[in-house]
N, C-alpha and C positions, 0 to 999 in steps of 0.2 A: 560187971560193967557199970558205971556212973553213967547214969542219966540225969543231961542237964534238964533243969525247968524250961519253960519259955519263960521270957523277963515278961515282968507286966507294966513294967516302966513303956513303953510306947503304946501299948492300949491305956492308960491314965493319960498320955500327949494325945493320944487319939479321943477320946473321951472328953477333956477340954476344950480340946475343937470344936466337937462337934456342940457342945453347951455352946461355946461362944457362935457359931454358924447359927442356931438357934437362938439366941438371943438377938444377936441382929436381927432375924428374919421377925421376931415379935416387934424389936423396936421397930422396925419397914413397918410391919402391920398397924403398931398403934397409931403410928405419924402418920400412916394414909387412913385409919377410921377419924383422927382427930381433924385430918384436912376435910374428909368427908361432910363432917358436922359442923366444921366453919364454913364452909360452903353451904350448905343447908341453912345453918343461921344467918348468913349474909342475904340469901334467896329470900328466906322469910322475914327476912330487914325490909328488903328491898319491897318484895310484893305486901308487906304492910306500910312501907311510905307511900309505894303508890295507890293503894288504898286510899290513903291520908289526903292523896291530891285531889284523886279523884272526887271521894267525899267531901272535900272543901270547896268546890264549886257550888255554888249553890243551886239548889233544887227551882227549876222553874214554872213557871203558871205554864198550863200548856194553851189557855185559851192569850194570854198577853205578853208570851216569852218572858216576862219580869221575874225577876226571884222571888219566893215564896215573901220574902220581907219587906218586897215594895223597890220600885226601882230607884237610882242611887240621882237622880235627877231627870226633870219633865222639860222638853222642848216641845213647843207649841207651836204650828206655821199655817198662818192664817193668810190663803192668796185672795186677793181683791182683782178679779177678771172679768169685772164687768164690762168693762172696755176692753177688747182683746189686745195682746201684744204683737208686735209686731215680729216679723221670723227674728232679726239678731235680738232681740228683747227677749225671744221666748228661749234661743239658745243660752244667753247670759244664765238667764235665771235656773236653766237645771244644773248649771256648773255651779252657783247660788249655793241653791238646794244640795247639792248632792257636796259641796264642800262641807256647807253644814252638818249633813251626818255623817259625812267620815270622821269629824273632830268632835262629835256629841262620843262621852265614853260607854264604855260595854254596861248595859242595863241602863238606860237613857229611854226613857217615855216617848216617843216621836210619835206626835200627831198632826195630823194636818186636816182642815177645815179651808171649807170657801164660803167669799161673799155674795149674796147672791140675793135677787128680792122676791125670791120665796124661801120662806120661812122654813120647810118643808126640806131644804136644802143646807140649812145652817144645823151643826156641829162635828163631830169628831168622825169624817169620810174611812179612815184611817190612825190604829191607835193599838203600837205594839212597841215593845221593847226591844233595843237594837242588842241580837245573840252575838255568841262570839263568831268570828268565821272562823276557816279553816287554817288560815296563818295563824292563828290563836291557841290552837290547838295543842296538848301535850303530846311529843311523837311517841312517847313512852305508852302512856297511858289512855292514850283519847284514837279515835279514827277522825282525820285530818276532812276527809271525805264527807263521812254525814254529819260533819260538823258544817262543813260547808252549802253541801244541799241545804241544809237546813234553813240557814242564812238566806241564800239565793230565794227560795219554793215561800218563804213563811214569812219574811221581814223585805228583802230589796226588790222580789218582782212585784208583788203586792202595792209597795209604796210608791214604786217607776207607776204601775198601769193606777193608782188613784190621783198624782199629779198628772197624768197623761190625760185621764179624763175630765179633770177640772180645766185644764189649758183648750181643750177643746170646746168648752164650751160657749154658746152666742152671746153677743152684747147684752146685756140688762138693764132695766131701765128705773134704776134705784141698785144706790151702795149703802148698803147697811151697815156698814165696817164697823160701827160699834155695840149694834146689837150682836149682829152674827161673832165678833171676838167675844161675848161673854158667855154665848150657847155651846162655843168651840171649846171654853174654858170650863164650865159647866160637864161638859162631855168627855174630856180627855181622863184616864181614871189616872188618881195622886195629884192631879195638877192644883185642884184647892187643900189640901194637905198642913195644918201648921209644920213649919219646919223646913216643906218641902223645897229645894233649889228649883226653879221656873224661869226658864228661856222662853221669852215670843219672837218668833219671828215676824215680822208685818209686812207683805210682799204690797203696797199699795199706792195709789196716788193720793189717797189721804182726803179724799174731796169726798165727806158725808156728804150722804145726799137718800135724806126717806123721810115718812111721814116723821118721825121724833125731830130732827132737826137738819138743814140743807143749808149747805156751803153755798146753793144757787140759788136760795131764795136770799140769800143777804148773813145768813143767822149765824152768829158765832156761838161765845161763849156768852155773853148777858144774855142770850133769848134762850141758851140751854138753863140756866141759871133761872130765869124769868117764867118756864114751862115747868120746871120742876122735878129736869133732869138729872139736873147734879145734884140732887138729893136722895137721887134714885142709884148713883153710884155706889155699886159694892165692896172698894178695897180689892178686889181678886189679884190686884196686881201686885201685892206688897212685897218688896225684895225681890222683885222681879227684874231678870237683867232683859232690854230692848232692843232687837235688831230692828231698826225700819229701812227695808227696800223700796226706796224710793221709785217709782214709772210717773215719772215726766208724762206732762201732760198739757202742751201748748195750747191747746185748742181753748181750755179752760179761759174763763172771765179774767181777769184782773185782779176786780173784786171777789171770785170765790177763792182764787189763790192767795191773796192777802190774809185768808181767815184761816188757814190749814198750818202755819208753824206757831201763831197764839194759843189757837183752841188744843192744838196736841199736845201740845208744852202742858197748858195746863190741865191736860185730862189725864194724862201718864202720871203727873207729878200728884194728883188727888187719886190717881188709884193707887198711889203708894209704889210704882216702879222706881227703878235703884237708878239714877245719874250716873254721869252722861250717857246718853243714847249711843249705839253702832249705827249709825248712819251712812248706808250703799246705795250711790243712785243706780239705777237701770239704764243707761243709755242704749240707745240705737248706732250711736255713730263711731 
């Protein structure tokens, strides 16, 4: 009796099969370990750019919110309240104010100083750098939140409650507006700086009036000149750009008002501040 073989022709079909079943199943494997590690390198792309952002912010002072490097320009706001305002006066001027620092940009020196005829009361009330807030903020990389507290607790309640209590404060009986702006300049820190960009703001009716020299006793610029004050001028204002808010002030002489746009013109122009002036009156009406 012939006995057939079994053919081995269909186990060699079955056999190639299974190689190719096996092949694919490596090539599946290698193309999901190779997405694996593109995805992985993409992840450590990504959380090292955002590294990159985060570390490019610069590091700041924790006593003057300013960057480690000095801040990128000083605004200066020196209120003359010696005469107190009157209510739509004292509303104008925090809209003023608080325009001003919304358009001062992020690390901007904001100090504020009053005039006052005690000595004791003149320089920098207030003097920090404006953080970023929370609209500022990267949603990637940053918390939106204490970024914002931060803002609010360290830089705007702060500044609200030192305007607040300078506004409340009683008549005086002398404006020293040109001493007290050099103690306020003196105090703000970067503000004497070669280099530095310097905003003043000048919230005042402009009427000197102390022992150096007084719009009410007649004196302009020859009797500043003639004392020996304008010699005593220090330049602190060079390149300096000038807001003056003007507060009206009827009451005033004739004669002390006549003397208040000579002698400013030319004390701004000998401290070296930048032409033309921002000139805002304060009205009431």
């Amino acid at each position: 009796m012939v006995q057939h073989r079994p053919s081995r022709r269909p186990q060699r079909r079955h056999s190639r099969s299974t190689r190719s079943s096996q092949g694919s199943s490596s090539l599946v494997s290698w193309l999901a370990g190779a997405a694996l590690v593109a995805l992985a390198g993409g992840a450590l792309a990504a959380g090292f750019y955002g590294y990159r952002m985060v570390s490019g912010r610069p590091v700041l002072d924790e006593a003057t919110l300013c960057p480690e490097t000095g801040p990128v320009s000083v605004t200066a706001i020196l209120l003359d309240l010696t005469d107190p305002l009157g209510p739509a006066q004292a509303a104008r001027l925090r809209t003023v104010l608080a325009q001003d620092v919304a358009s001062a940009p992020l690390a901007t020196m904001i100090s504020i100083g009053v005039v006052s005829d005690d000595p004791s009361d003149w320089g920098a009330h207030f003097a920090t750098c404006k953080p970023a807030e929370g609209s500022d903020a990267n949603p990637l990389t940053e918390n939106a939140s204490l970024i914002q507290e931060r803002f609010e607790s360290q830089f705007e309640r702060p500044l609200g409650e030192a305007i607040d209590a300078m506004m409340a404060a009683e008549e005086q009986d002398q404006s020293p507006i040109m001493e007290a702006l050099q103690v306020l300049l003196a105090e703000t820190p970067h503000a004497l700086e070669d280099g530095q960009p310097l905003r003043v703001v000048l919230v005042s009716d402009l009427l000197q009036h102390s022992d150096l020299l007084s719009f009410y006793r007649g004196e302009g610029w020859e009797a500043f000149e003639a004392s020996g004050g304008a010699a005593r001028l220090s330049h602190t204002l060079n390149g300096a750009e000038i807001r003056l808010v003007r507060v009206p002030r009827p009451n005033a002489s004739a004669e002390a008002q006549a003397l208040v746009d000579p002698f400013w013109a030319q004390y701004l122009d000998q401290q070296g501040a930048k032409a033309p002036f921002d000139i805002v009156p304060l009205g009431d009406l």
